[in-house]
C-alpha positions in Angstrom: 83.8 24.8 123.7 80.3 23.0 122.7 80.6 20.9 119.5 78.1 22.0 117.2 76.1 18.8 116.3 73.9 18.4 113.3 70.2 18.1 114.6 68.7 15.0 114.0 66.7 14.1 110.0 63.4 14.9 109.9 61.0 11.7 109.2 60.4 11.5 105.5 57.3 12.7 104.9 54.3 10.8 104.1 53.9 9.6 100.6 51.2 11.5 99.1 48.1 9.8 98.7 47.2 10.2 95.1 47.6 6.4 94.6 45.6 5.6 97.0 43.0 8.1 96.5 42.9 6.8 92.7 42.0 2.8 93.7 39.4 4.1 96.3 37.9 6.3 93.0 37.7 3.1 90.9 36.4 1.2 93.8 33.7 3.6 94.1 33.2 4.2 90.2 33.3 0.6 89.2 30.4 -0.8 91.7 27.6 1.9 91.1 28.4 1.9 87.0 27.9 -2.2 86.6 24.5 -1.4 89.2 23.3 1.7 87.0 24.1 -0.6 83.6 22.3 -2.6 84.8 19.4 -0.8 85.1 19.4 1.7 82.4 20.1 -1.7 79.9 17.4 -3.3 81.7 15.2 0.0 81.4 15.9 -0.4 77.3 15.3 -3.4 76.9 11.9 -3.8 78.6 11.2 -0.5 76.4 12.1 -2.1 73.2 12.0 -6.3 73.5 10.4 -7.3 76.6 7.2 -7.6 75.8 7.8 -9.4 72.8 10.3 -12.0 74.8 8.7 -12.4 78.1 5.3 -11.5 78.1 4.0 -11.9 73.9 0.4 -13.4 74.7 -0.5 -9.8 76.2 -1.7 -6.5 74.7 0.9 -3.9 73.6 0.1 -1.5 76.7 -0.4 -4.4 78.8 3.1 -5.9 77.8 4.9 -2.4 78.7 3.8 -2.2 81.9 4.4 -5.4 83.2 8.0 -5.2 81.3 8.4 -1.8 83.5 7.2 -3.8 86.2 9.9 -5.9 86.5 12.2 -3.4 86.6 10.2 -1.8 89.8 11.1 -5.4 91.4 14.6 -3.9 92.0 13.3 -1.0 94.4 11.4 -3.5 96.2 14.0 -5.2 97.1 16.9 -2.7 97.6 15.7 -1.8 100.9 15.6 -5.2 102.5 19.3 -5.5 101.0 20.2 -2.4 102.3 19.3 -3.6 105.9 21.6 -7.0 105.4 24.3 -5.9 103.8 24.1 -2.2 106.0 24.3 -4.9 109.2 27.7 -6.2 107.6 29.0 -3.2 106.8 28.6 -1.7 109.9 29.8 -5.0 111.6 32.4 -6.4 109.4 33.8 -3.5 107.3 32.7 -1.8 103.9 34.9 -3.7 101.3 34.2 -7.3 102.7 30.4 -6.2 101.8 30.9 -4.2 98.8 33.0 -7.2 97.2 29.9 -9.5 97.9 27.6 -7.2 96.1 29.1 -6.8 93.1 29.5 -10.0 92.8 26.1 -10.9 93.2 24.9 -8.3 91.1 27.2 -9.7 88.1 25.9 -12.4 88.5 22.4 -11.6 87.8 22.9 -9.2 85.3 24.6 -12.1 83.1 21.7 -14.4 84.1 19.6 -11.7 82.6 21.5 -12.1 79.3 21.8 -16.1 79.5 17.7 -16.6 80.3 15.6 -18.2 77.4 12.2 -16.5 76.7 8.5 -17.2 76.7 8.6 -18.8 73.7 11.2 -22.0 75.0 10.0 -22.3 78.7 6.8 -20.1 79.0 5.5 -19.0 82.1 8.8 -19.6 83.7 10.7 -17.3 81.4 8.5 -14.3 83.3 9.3 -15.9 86.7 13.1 -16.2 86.5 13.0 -13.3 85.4 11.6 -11.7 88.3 13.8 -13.7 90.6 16.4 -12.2 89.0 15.5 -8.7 89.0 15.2 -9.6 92.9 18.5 -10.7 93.4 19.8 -8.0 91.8 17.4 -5.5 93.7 19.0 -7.0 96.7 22.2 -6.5 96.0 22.1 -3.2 94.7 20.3 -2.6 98.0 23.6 -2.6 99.5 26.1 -1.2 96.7 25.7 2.2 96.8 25.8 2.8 100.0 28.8 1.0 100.4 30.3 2.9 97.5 29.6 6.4 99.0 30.8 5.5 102.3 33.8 3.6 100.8 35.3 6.9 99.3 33.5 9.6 102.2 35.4 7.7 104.7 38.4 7.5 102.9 39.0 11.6 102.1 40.4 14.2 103.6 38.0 16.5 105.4 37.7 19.1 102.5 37.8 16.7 100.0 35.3 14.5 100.2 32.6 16.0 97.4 35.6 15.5 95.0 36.4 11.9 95.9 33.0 11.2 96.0 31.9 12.0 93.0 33.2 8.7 91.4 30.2 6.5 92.7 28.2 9.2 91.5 29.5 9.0 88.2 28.9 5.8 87.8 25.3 6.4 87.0 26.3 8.6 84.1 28.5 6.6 82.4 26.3 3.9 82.9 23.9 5.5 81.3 26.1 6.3 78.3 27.5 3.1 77.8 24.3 1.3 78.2 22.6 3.9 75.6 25.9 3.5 73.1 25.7 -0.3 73.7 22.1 -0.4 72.4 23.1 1.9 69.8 25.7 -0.1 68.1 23.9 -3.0 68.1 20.7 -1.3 66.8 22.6 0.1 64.1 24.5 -3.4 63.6 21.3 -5.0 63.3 18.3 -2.9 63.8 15.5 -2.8 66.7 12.8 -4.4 64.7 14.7 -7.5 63.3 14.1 -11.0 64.6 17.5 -11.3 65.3 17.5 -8.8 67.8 14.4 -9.7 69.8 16.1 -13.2 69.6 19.7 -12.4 70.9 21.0 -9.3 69.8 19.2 -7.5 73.1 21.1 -10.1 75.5 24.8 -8.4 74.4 24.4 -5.5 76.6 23.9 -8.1 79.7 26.7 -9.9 78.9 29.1 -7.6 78.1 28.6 -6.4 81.5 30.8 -9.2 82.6 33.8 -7.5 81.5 33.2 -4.4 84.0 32.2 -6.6 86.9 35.7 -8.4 86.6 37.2 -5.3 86.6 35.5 -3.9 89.6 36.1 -7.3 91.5 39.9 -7.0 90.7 40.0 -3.3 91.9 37.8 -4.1 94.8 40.0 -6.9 96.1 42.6 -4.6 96.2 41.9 -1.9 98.3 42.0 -1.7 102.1 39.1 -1.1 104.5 38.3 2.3 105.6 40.7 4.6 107.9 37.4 5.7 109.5 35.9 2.1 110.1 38.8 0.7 111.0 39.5 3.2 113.9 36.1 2.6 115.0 36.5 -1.2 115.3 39.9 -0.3 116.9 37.7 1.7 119.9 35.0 -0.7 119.9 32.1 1.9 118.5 30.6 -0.6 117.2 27.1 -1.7 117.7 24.7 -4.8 117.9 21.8 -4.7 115.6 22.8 -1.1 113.2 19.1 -1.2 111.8 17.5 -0.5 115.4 20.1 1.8 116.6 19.8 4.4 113.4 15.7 4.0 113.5 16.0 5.2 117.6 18.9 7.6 117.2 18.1 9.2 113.8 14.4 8.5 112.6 13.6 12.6 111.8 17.1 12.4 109.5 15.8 9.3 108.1 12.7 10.0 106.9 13.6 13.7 106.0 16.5 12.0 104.0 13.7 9.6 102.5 12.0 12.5 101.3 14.6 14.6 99.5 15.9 11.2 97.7 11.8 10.4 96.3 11.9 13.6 94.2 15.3 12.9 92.9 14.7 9.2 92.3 11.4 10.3 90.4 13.1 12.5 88.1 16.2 10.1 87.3 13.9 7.5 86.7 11.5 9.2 84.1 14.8 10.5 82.4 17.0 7.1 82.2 14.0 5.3 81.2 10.5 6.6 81.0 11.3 8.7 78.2 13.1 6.0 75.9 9.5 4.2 76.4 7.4 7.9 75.7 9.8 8.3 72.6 9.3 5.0 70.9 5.9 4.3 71.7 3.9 7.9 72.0 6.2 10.2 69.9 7.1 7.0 67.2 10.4 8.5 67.2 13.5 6.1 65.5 15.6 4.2 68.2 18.7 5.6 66.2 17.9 9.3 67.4 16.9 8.5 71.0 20.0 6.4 71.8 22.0 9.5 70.5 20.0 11.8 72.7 20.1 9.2 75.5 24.0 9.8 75.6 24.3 13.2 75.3 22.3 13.8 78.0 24.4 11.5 80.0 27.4 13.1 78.8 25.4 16.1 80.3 24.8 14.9 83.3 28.7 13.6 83.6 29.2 17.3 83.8 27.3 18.3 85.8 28.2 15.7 88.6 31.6 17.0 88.8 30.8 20.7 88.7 28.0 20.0 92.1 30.6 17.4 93.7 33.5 19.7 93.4 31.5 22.8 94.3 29.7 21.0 97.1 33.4 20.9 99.1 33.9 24.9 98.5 29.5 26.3 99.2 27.7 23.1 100.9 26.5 19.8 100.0 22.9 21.7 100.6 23.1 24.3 98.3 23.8 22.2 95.5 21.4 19.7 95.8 18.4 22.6 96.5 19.5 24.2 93.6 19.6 21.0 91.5 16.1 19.9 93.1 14.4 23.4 92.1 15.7 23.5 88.9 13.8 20.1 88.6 10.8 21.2 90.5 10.6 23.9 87.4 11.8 21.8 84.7 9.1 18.5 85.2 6.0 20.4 83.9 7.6 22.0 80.6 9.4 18.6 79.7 7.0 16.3 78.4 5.5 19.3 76.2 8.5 20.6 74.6 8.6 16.8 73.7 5.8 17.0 72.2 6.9 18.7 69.0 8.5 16.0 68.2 11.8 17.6 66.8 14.7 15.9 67.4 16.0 19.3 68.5 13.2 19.8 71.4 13.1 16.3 72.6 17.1 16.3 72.8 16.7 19.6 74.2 13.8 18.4 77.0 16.4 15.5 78.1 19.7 16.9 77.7 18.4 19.8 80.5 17.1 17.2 82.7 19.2 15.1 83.1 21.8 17.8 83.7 19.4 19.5 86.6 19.8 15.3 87.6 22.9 15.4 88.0 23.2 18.7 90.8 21.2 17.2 92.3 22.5 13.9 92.7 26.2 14.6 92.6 26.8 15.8 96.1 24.3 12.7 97.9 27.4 10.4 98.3 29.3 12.8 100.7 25.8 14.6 102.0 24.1 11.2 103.0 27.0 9.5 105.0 28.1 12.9 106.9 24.4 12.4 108.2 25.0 9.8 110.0 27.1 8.0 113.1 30.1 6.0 111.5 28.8 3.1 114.0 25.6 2.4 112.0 26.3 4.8 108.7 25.9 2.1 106.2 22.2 1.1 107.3 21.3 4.9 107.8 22.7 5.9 104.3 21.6 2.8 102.6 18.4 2.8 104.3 17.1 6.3 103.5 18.8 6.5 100.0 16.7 2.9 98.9 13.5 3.6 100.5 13.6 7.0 98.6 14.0 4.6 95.8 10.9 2.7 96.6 8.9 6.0 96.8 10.5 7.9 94.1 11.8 5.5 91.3 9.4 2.4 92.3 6.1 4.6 92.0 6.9 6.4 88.7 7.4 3.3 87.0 4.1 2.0 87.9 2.3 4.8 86.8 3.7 6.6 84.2 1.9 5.1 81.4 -1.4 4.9 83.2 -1.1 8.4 84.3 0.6 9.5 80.4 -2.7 7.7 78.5 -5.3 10.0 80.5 -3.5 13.1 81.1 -0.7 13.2 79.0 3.1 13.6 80.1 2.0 17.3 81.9 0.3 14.9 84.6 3.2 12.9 84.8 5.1 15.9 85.0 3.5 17.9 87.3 3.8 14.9 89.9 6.9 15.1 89.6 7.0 18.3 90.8 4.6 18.0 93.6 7.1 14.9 94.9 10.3 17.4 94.4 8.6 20.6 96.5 7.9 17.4 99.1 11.4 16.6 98.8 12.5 20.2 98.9 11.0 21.3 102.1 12.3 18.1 103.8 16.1 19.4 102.1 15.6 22.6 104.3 14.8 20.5 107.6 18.0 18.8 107.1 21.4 20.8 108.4 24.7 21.8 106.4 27.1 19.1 106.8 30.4 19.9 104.5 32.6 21.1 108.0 31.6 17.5 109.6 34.9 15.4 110.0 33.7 11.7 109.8 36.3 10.3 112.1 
């Protein structure tokens, strides 16, 4: 008779990959908030003190918009970064590159903080500065990309709106912390005092310190990509990225370009045109502003979980349509329900924006990457995403306040929704891309 034997133990199953999932989040979430702190502390800054530090021998009008300026340095720069550091990435792996921009960008950011003004070294003070803002442009340049494609790469088909929300988040919280940063120290020693057109402005940039350490320790301790590294393991790799996407994809690029310019456009007049339009046109107190500042981050924080998460269950293009048409409708009523002046309509008039914001720009990390070949991804992605920058954040900034002092914010706004209808019908050129498996 056959002796029974006992079959043989089943392999213990996998571990589950909530750990893992959770240091790819931070790895995401920590990059894109130190770059969007940056910017949105910048942003304040050369709405409140720049002027007065950097450029004090010119008019008050004149003085704002070379401040803003400044800050358009970083779009003009982003793109050039985004072709270096895309090369690297699609070369030599996405954490090898994303550790080298946040790095950089720390840098910078502290340097910011550190640099003496116009009134100890003169015309230099203005040209460090810009230097700086360079830098930093180019870094940035290749952060986000590297962030989105870090956690897209790194889900589970199904899953990947909901992992990659984390970069995405990052600009919200940025924008919170850097609004309750000014706040504090407005409130600790107020906007108009010496002291804080002395030093009091510089403790945002230094206090960024502490997040970039964090971000470089979280960094440093992740591995590479399951989807890079199985290309590198097959050799599906190419040469020179930059020429293959341009041959291979140049209709998704520059349809991608487009839908990113309206978006830019409207994150840019919310995160830091309307501090400027608050404080200068309305003469409202920083004290209210910097409260509505972070509740409409809070806002859009919301929002950029609801559109990531959603985006995995109806389409990455759904949501960001929805989010670009709700914009599209929103830019012309916003600057006059601003104009009344209340606290209640101009907290209302940004709180809704930046909401509509955040739809829109909560689904771009997984959208942008499932675009694109995993052998030259980071240069598409980063690419497309920066120059929508250029045309979209880059162009408001330059003429906001010219285009505000002879029409009034409707002109501003209605451009704004001329570039989002742009941006809309390039959205509906583009396919559906949530059943894509990035492997």
């Amino acid at each position: 008779m056959a002796i029974a034997t006992q079959p043989a133990a089943a392999p213990a199953p996998a571990p589950a990959p909530q750990r893992t999932d959770r240091r790819v989040a931070l790895a995401g979430l920590a990059g894109t908030t130190i770059e969007f702190y940056d910017y949105f502390i910048y942003g304040t800054a050369a709405a409140l003190v720049f002027d007065k530090v950097f450029f004090p021998h010119l008019s008050p009008m004149a003085g704002a918009v070379a401040a803003l300026a400044t800050l358009a340095v970083v779009f003009v720069f982003r793109p050039l970064g985004s072709v270096v550091f895309g090369h690297i990435g699609d070369r030599l792996g996405r954490k090898r590159t994303l550790v080298v921009t946040l790095t950089l960008m720390g840098l910078c950011t502290v340097g910011v903080g550190l640099m003496p003004g116009a009134a100890t070294i003169g015309w230099v003070a203005p040209v460090l500065l810009v230097l700086l803002r360079a830098a930093q442009g180019f870094a940035v340049g290749g952060e986000w990309a590297g962030a989105a494609l870090f956690t897209s790469e790194s889900a589970a088909d199904g899953r990947r709106g909901r992992l990659t929300m984390y970069p995405q988040l990052g600009a919200c919280i940025a924008f919170a912390l850097a609004s309750l940063t000014f706040l504090v120290v407005n409130l600790s020693i107020g906007e108009t005092s010496d002291a804080f057109v002395a030093w009091g402005w510089r403790i945002p940039f230094l206090l960024s310190g502490v997040l970039i350490a964090v971000g470089l320790y979280v960094r440093l301790h992740t591995s590479e990509t399951p989807v890079f590294t199985a290309a590198q393991r097959k050799g599906d790799t190419v040469r020179a990225p930059f020429v293959e996407v341009w041959r291979r994809q140049t209709r998704t690029m520059l349809l991608v370009i487009g839908v990113t310019s309206g978006i830019f456009g409207a994150m840019t007049v919310g995160s830091v045109y309307l501090t400027t339009y608050a404080t200068k046109t309305l003469h409202m107190d920083m004290t209210t502003i910097l409260l509505i500042d972070t509740l409409a981050a809070l806002a859009a924080c919301v929002t950029t979980v609801i559109a990531s998460v959603w985006s995995d269950r109806i389409g990455r293009r759904r949501i960001v349509l929805a989010g670009s048409v709700g914009l599209a409708i929103w830019s012309p009523v916003l600057f006059p329900l601003m104009n009344v002046g209340s606290p209640l309509a101009v907290g209302t008039a940004a709180v809704v924006l930046l909401a509509l914001i955040g739809v829109a720009y909560g689904p771009l990390a997984a959208y942008l990457p499932e675009l694109f070949a995993t052998r030259y991804r980071y240069c598409g992605a980063g690419i497309s995403y920066n120059l929508g920058g250029v045309a979209g954040g880059a162009v408001v900034l330059l003429i906001a306040a010219p285009l505000s002092a002879v029409w009034g914010g409707v002109g501003l706004g209605c451009y704004l929704t001329a570039v989002l209808l742009a941006g809309i019908g390039c959205l509906l050129a583009l396919p559906e891309t949530r059943d894509r498996s990035l492997a």
